[in-house]
mmCIF file of the protein (N, C-alpha, C, O) and its ligand, coordinates in Angstrom:
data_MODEL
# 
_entry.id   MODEL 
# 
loop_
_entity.id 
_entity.type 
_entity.pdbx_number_of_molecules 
1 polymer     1 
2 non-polymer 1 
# 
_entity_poly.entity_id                      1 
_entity_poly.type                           'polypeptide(L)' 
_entity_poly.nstd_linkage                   no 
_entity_poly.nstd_monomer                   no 
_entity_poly.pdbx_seq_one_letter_code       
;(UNK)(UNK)(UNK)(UNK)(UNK)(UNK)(UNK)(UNK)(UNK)(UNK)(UNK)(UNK)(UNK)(UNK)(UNK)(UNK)
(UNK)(UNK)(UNK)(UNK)(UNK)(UNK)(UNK)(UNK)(UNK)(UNK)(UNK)(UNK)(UNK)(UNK)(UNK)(UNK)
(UNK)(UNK)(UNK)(UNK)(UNK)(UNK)(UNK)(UNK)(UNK)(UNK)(UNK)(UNK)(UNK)(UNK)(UNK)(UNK)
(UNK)(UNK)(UNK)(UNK)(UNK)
;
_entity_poly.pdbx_seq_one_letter_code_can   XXXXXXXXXXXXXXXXXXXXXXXXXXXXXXXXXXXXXXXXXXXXXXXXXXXXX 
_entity_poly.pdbx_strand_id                 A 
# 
loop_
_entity_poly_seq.entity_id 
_entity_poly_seq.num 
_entity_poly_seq.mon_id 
_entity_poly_seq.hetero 
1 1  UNK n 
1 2  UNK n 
1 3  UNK n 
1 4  UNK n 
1 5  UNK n 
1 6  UNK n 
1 7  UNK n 
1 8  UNK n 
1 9  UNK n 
1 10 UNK n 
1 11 UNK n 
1 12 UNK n 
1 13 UNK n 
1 14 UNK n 
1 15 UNK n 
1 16 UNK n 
1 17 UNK n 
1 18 UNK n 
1 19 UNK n 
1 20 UNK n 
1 21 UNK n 
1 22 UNK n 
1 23 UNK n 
1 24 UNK n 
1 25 UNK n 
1 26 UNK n 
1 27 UNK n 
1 28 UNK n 
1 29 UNK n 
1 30 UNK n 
1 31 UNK n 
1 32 UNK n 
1 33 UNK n 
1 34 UNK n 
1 35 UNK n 
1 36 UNK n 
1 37 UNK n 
1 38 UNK n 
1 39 UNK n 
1 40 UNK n 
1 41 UNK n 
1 42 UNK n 
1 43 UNK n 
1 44 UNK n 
1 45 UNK n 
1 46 UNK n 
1 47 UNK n 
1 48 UNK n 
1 49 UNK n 
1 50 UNK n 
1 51 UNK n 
1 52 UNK n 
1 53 UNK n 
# 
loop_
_struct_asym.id 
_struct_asym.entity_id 
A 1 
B 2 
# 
loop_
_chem_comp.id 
_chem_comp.type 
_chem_comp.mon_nstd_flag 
UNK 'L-peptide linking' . 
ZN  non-polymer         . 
# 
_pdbx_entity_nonpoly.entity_id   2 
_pdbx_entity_nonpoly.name        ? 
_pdbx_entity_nonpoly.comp_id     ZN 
# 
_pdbx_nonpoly_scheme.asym_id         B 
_pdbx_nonpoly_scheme.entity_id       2 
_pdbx_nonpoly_scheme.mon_id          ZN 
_pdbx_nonpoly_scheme.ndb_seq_num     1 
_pdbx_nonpoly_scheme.pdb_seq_num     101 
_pdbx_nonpoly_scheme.auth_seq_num    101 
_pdbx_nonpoly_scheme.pdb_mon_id      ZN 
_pdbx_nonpoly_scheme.auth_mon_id     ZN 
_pdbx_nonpoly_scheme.pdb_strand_id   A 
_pdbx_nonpoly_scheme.pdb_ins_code    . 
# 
loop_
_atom_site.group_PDB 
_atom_site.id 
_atom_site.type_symbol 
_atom_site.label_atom_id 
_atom_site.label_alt_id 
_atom_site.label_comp_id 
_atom_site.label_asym_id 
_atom_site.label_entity_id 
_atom_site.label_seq_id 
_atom_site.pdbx_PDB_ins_code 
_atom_site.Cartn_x 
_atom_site.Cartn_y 
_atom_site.Cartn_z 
_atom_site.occupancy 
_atom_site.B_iso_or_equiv 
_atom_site.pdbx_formal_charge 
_atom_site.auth_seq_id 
_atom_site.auth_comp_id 
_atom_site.auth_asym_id 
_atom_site.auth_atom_id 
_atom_site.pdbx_PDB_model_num 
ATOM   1   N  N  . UNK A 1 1  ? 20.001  -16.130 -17.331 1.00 0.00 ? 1   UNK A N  1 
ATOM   2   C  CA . UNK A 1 1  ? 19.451  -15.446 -18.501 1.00 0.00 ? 1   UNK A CA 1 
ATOM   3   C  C  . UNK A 1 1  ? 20.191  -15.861 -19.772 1.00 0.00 ? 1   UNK A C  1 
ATOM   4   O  O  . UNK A 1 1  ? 19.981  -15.286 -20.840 1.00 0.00 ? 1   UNK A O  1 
ATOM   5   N  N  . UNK A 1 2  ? 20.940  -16.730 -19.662 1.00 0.00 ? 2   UNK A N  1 
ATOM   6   C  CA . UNK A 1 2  ? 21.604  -17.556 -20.944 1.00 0.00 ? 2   UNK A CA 1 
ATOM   7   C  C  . UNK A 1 2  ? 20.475  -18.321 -21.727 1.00 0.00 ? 2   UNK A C  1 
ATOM   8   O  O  . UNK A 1 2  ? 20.917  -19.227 -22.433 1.00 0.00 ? 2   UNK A O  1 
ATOM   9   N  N  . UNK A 1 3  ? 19.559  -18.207 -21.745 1.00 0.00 ? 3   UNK A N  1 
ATOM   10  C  CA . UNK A 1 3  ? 18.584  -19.201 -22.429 1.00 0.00 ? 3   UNK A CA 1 
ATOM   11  C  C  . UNK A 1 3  ? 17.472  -18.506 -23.348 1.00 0.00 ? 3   UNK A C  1 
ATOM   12  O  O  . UNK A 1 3  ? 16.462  -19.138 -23.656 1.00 0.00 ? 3   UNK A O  1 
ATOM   13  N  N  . UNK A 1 4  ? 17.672  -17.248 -23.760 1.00 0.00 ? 4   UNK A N  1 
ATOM   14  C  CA . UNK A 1 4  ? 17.371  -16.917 -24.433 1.00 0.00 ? 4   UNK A CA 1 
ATOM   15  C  C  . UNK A 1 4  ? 16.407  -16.872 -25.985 1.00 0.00 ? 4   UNK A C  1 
ATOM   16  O  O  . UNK A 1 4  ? 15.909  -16.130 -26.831 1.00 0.00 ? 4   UNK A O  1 
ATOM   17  N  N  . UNK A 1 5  ? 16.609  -18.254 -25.576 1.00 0.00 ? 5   UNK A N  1 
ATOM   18  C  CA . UNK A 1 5  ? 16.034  -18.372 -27.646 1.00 0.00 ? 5   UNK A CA 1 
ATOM   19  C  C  . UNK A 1 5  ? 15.143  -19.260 -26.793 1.00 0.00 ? 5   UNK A C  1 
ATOM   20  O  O  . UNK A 1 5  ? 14.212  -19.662 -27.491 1.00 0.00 ? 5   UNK A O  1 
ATOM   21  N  N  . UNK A 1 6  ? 15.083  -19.673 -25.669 1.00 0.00 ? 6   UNK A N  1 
ATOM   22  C  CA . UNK A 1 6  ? 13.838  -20.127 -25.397 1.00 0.00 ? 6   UNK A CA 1 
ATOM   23  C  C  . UNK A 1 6  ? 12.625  -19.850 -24.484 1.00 0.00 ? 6   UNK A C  1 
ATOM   24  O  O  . UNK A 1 6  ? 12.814  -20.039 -23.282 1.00 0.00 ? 6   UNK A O  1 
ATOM   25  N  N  . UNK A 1 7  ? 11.508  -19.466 -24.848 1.00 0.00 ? 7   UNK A N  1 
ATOM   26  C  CA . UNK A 1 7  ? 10.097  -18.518 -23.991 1.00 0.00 ? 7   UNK A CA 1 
ATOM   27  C  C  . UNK A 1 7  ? 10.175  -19.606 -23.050 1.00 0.00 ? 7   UNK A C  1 
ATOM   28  O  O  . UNK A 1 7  ? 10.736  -20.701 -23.095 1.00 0.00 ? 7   UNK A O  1 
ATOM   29  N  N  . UNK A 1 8  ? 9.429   -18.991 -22.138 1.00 0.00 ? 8   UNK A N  1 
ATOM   30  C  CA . UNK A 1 8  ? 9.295   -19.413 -20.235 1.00 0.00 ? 8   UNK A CA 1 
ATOM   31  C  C  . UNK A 1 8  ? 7.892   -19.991 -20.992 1.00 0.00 ? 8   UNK A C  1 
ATOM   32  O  O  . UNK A 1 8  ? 7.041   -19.329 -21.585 1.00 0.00 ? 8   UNK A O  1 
ATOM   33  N  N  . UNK A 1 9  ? 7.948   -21.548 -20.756 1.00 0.00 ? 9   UNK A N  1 
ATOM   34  C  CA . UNK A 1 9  ? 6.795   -22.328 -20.625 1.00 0.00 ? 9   UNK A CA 1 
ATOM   35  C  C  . UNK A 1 9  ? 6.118   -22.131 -19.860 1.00 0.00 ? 9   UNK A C  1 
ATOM   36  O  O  . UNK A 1 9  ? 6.650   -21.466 -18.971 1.00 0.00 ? 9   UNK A O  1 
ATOM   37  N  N  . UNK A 1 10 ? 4.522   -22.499 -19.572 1.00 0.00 ? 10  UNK A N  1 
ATOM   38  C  CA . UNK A 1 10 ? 3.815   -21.939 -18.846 1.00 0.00 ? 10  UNK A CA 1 
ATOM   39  C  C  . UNK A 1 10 ? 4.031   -23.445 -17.825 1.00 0.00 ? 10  UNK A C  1 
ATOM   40  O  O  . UNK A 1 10 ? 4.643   -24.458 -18.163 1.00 0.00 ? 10  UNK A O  1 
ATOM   41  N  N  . UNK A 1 11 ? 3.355   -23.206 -16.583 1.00 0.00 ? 11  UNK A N  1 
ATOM   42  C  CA . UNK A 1 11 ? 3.403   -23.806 -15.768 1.00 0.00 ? 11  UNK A CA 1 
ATOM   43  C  C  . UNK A 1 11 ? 1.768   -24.506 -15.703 1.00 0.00 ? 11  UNK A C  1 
ATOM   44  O  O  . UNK A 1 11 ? 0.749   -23.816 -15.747 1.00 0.00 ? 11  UNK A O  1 
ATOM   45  N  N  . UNK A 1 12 ? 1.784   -25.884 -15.601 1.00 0.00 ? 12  UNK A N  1 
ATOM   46  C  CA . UNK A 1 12 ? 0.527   -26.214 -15.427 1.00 0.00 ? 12  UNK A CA 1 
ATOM   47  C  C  . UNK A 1 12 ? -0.249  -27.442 -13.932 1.00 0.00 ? 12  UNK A C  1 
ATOM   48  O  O  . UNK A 1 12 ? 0.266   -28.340 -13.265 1.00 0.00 ? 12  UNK A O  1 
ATOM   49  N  N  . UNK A 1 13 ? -1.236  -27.019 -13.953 1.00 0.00 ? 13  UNK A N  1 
ATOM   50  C  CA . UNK A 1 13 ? -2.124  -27.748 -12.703 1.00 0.00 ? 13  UNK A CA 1 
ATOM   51  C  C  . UNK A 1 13 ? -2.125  -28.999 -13.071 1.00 0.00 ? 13  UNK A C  1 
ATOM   52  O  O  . UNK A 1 13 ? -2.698  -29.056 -14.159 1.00 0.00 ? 13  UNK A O  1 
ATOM   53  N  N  . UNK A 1 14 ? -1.748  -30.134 -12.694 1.00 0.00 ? 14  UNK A N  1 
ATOM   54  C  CA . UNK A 1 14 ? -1.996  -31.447 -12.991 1.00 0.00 ? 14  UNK A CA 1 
ATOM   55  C  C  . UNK A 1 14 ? -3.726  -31.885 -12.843 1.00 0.00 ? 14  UNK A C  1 
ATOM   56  O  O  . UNK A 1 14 ? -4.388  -32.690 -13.498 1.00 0.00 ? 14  UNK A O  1 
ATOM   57  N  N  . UNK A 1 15 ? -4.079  -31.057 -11.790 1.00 0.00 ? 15  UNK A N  1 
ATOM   58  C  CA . UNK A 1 15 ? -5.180  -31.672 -11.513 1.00 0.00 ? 15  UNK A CA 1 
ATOM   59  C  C  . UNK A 1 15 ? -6.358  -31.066 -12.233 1.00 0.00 ? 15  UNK A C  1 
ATOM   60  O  O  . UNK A 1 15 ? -7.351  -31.789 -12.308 1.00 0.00 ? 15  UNK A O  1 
ATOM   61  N  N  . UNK A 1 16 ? -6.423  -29.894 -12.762 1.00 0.00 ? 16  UNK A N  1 
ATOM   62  C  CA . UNK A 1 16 ? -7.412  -29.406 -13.297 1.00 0.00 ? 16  UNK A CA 1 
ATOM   63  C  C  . UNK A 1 16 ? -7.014  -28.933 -14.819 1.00 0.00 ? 16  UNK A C  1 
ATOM   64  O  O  . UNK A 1 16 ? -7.817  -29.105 -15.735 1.00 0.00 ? 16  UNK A O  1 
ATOM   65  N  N  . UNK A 1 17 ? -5.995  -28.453 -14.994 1.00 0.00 ? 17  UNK A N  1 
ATOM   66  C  CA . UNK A 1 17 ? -5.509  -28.753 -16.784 1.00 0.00 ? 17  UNK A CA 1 
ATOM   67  C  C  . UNK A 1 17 ? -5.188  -26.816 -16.668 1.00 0.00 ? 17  UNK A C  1 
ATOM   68  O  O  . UNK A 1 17 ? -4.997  -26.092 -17.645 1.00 0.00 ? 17  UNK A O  1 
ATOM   69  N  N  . UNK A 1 18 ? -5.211  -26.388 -15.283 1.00 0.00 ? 18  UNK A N  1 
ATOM   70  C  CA . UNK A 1 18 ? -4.922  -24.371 -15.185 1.00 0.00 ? 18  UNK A CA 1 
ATOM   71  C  C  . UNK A 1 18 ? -3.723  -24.420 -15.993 1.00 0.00 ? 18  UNK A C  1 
ATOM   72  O  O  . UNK A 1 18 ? -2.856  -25.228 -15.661 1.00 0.00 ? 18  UNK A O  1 
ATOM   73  N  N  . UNK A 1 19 ? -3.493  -23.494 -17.257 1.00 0.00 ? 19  UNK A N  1 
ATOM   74  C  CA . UNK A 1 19 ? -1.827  -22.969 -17.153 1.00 0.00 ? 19  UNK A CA 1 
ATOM   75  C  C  . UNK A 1 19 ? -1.859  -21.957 -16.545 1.00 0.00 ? 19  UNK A C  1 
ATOM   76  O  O  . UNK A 1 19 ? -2.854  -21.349 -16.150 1.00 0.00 ? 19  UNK A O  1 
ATOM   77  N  N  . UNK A 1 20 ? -0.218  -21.569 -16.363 1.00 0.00 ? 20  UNK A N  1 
ATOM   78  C  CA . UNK A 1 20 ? -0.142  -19.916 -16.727 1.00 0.00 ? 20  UNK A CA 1 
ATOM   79  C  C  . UNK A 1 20 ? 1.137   -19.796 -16.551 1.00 0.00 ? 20  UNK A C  1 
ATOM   80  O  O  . UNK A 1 20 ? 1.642   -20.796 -16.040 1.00 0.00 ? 20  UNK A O  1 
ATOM   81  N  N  . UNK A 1 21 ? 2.118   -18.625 -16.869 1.00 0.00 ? 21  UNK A N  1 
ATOM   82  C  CA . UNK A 1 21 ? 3.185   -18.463 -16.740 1.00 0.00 ? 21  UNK A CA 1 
ATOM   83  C  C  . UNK A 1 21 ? 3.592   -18.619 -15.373 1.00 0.00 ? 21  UNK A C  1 
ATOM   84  O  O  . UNK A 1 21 ? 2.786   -18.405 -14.468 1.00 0.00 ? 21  UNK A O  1 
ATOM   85  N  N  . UNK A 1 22 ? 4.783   -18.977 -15.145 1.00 0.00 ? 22  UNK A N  1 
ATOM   86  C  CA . UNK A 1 22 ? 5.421   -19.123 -14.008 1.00 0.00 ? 22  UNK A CA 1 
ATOM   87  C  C  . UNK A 1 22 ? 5.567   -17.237 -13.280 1.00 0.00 ? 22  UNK A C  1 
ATOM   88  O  O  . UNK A 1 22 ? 6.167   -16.500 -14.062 1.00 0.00 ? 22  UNK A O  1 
ATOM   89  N  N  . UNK A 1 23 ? 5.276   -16.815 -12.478 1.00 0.00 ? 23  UNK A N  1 
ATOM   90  C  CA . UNK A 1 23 ? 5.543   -15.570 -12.250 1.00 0.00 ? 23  UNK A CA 1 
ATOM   91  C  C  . UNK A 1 23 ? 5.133   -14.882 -12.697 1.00 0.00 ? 23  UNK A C  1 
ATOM   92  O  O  . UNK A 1 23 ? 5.752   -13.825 -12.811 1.00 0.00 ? 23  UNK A O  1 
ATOM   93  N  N  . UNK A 1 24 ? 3.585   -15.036 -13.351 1.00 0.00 ? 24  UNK A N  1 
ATOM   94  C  CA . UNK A 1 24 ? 3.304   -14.225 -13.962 1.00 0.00 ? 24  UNK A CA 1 
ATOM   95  C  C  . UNK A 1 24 ? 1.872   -13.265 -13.013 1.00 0.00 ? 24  UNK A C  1 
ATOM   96  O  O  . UNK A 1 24 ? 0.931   -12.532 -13.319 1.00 0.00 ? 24  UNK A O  1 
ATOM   97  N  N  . UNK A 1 25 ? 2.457   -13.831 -11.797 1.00 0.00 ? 25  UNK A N  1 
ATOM   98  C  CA . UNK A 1 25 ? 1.170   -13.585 -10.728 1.00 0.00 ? 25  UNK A CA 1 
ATOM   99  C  C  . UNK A 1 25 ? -0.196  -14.096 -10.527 1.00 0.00 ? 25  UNK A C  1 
ATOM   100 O  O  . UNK A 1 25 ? -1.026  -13.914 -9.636  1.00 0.00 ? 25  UNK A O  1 
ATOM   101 N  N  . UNK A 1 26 ? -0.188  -14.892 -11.779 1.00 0.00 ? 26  UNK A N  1 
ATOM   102 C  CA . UNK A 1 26 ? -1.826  -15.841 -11.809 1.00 0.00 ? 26  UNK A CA 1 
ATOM   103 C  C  . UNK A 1 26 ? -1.948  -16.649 -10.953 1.00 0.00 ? 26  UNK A C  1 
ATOM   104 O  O  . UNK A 1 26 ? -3.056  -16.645 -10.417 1.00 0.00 ? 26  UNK A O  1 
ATOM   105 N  N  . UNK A 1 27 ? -0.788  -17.815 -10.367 1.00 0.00 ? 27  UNK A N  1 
ATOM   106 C  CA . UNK A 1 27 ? -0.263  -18.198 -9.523  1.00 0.00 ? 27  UNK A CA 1 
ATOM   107 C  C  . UNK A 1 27 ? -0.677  -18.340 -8.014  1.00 0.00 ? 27  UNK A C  1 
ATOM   108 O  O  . UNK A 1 27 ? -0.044  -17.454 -7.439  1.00 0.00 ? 27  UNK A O  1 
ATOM   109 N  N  . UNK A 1 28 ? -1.423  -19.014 -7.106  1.00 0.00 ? 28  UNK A N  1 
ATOM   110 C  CA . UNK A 1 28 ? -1.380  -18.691 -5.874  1.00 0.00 ? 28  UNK A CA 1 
ATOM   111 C  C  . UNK A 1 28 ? 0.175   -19.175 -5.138  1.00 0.00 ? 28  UNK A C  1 
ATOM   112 O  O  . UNK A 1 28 ? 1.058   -19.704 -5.812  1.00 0.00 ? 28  UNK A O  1 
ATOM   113 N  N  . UNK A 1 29 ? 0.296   -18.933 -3.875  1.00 0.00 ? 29  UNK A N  1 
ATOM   114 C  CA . UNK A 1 29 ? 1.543   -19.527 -3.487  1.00 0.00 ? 29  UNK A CA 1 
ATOM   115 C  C  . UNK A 1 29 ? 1.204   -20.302 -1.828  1.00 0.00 ? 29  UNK A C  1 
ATOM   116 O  O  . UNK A 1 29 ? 0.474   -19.493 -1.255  1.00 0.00 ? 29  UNK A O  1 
ATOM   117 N  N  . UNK A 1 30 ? 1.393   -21.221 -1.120  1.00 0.00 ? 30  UNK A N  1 
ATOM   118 C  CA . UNK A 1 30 ? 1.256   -21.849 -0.085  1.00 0.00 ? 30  UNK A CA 1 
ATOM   119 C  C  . UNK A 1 30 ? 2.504   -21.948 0.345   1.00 0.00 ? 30  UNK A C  1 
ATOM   120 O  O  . UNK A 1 30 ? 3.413   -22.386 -0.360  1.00 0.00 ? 30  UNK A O  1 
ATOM   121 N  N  . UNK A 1 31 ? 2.681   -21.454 1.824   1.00 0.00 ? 31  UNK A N  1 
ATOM   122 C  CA . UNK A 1 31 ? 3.826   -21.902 2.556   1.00 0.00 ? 31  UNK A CA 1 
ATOM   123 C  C  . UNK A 1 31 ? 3.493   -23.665 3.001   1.00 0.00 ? 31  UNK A C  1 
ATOM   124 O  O  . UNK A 1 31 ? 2.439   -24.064 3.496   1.00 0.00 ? 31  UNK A O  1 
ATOM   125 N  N  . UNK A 1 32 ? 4.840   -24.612 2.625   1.00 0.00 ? 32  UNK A N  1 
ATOM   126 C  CA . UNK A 1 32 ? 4.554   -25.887 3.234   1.00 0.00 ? 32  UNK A CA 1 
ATOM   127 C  C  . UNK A 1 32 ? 5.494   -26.366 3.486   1.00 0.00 ? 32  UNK A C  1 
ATOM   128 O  O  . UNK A 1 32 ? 5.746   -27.402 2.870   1.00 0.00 ? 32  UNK A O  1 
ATOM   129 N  N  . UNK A 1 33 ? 6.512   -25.868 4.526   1.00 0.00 ? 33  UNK A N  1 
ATOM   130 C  CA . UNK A 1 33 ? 7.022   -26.435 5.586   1.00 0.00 ? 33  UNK A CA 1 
ATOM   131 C  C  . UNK A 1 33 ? 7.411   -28.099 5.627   1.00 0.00 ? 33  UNK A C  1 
ATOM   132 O  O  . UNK A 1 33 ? 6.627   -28.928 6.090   1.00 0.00 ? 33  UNK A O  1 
ATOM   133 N  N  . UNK A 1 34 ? 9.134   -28.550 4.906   1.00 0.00 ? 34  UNK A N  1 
ATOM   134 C  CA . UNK A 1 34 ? 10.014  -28.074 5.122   1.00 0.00 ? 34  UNK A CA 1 
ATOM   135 C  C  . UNK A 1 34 ? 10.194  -27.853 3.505   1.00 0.00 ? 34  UNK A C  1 
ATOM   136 O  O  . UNK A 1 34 ? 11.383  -27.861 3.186   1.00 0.00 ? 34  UNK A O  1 
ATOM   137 N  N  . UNK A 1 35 ? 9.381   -27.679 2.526   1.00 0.00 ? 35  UNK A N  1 
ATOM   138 C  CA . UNK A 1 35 ? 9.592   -27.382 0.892   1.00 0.00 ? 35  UNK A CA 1 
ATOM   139 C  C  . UNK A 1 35 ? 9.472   -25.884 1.181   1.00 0.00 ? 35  UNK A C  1 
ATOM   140 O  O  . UNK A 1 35 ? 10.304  -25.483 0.367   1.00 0.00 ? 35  UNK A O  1 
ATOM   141 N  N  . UNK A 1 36 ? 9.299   -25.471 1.405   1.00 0.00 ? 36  UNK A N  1 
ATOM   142 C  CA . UNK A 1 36 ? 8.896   -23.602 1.433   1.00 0.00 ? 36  UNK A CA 1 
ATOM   143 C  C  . UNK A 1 36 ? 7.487   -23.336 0.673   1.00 0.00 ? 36  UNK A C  1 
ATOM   144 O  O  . UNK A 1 36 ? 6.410   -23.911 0.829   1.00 0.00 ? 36  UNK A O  1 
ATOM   145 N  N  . UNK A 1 37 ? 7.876   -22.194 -0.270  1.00 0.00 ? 37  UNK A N  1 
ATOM   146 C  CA . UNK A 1 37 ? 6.648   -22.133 -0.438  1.00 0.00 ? 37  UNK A CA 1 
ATOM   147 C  C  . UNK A 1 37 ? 6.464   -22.723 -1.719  1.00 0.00 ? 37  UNK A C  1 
ATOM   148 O  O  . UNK A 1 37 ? 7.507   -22.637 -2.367  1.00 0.00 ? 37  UNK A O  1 
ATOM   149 N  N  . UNK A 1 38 ? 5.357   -23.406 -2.465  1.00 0.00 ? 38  UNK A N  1 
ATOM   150 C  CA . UNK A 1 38 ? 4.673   -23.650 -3.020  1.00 0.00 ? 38  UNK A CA 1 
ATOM   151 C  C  . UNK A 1 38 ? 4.009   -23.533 -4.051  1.00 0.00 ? 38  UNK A C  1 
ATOM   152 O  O  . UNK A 1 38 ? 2.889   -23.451 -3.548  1.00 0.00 ? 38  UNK A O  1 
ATOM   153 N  N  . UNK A 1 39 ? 3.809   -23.442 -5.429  1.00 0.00 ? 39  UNK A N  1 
ATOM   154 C  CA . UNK A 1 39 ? 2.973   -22.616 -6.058  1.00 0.00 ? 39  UNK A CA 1 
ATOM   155 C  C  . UNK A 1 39 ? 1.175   -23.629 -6.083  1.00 0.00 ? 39  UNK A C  1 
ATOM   156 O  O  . UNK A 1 39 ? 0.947   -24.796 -5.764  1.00 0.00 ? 39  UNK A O  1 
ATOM   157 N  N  . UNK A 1 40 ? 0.625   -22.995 -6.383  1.00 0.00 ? 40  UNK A N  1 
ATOM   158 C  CA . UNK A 1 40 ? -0.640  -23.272 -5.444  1.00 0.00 ? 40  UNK A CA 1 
ATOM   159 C  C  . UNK A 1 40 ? -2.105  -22.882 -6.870  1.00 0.00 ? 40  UNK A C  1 
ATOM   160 O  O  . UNK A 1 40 ? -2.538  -21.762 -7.143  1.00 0.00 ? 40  UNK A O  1 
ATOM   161 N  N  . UNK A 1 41 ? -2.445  -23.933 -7.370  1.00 0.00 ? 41  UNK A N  1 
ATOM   162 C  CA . UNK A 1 41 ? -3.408  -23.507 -8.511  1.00 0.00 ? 41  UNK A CA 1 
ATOM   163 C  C  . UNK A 1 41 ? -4.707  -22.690 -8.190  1.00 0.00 ? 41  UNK A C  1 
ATOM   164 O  O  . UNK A 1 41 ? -5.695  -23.191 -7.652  1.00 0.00 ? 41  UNK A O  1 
ATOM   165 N  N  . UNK A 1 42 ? -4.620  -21.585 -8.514  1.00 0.00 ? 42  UNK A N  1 
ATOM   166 C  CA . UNK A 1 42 ? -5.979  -20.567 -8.278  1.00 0.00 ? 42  UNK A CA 1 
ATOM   167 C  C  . UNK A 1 42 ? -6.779  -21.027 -8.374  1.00 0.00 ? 42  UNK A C  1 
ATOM   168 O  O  . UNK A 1 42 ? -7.497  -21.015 -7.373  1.00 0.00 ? 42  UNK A O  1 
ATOM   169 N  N  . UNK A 1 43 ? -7.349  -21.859 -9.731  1.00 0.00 ? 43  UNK A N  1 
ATOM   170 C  CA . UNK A 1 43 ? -8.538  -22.815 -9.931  1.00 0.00 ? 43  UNK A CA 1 
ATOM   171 C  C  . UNK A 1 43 ? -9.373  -23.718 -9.009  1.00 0.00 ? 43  UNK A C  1 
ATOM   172 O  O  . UNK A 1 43 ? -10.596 -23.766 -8.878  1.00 0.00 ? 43  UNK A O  1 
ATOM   173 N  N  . UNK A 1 44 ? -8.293  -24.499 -8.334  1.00 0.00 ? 44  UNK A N  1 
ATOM   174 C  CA . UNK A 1 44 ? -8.352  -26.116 -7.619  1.00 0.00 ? 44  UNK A CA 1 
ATOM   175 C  C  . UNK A 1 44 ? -8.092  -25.967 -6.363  1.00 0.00 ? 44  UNK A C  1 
ATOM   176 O  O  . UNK A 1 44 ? -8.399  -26.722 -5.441  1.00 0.00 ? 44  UNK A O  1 
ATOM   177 N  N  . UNK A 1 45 ? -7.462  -24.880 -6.324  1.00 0.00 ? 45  UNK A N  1 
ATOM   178 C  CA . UNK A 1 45 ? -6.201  -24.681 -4.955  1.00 0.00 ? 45  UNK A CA 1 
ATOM   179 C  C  . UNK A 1 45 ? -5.306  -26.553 -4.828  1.00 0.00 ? 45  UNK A C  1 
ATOM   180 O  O  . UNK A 1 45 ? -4.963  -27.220 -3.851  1.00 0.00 ? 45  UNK A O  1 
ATOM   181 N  N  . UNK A 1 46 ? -5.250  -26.727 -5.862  1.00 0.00 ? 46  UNK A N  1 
ATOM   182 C  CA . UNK A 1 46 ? -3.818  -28.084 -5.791  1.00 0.00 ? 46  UNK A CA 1 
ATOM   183 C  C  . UNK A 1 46 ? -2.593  -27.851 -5.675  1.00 0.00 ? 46  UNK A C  1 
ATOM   184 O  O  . UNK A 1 46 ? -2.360  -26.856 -6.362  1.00 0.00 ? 46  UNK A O  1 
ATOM   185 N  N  . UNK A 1 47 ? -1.817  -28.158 -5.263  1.00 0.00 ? 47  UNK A N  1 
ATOM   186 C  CA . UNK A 1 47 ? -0.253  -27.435 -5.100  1.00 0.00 ? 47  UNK A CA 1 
ATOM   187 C  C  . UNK A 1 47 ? 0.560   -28.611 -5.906  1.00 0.00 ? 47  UNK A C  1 
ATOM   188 O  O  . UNK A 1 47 ? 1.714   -28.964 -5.664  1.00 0.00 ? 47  UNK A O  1 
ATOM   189 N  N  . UNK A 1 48 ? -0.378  -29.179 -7.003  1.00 0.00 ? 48  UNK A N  1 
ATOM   190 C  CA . UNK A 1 48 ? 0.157   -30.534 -7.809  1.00 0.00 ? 48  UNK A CA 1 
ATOM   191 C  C  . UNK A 1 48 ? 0.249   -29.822 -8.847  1.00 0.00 ? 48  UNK A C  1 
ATOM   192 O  O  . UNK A 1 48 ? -0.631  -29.869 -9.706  1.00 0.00 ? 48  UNK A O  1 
ATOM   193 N  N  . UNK A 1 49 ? 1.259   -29.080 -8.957  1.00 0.00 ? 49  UNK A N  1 
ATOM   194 C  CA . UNK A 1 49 ? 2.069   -27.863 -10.658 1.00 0.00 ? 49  UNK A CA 1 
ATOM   195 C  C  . UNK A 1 49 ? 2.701   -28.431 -10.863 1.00 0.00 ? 49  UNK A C  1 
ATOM   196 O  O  . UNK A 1 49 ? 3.430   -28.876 -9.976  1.00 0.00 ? 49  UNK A O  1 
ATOM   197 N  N  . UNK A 1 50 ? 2.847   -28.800 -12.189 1.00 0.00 ? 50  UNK A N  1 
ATOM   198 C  CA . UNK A 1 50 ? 4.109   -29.265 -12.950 1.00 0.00 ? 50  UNK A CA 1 
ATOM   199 C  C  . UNK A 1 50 ? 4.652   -27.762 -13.293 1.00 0.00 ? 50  UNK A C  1 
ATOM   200 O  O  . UNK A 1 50 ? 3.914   -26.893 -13.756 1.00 0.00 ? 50  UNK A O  1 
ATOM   201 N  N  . UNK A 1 51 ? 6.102   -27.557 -12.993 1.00 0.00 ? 51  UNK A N  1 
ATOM   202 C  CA . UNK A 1 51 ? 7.230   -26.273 -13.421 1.00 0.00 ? 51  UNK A CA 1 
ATOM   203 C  C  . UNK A 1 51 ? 7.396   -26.802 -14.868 1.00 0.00 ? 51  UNK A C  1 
ATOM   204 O  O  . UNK A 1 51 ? 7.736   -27.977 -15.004 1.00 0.00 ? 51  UNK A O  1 
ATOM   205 N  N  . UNK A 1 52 ? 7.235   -26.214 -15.697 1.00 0.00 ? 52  UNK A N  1 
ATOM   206 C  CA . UNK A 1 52 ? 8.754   -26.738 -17.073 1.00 0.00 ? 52  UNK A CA 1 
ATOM   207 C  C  . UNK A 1 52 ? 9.830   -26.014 -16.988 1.00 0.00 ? 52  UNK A C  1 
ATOM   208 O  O  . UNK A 1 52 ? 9.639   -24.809 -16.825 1.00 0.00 ? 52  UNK A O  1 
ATOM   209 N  N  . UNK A 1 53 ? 10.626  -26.289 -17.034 1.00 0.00 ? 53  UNK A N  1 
ATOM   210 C  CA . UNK A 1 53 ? 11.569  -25.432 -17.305 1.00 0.00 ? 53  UNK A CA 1 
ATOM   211 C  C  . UNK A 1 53 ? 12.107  -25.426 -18.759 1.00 0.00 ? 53  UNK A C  1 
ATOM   212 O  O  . UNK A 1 53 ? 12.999  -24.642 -19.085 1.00 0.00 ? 53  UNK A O  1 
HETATM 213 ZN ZN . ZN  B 2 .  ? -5.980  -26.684 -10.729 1.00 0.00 2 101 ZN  A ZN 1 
# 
């Protein structure tokens, strides 16, 4: 939580252009074994998210 002065970029679908916040529950999630789980585009169902951090 040191990062302060900067907002949580949204997270986006490579394949279909979805944002949305990271955690913001819009999010689907896929278990995939041996990465864990996944975040998973509601739109596309692609699990091809770019995170920003
Ligand atoms: Zn998508």
């Amino acid at each position: 939580m040191a990062r302060s002065s900067s907002p949580t970029l949204p997270s986006r679908c490579l394949s279909c252009g979805f944002e949305a916040a990271p955690g913001s529950g819009e999010w689907d999630s896929v278990d995939s074994p041996p990465l864990g789980t996944m975040t998973q585009c509601p739109d596309c169902g692609s699990t091809n998210v770019m995170n920003r951090e």
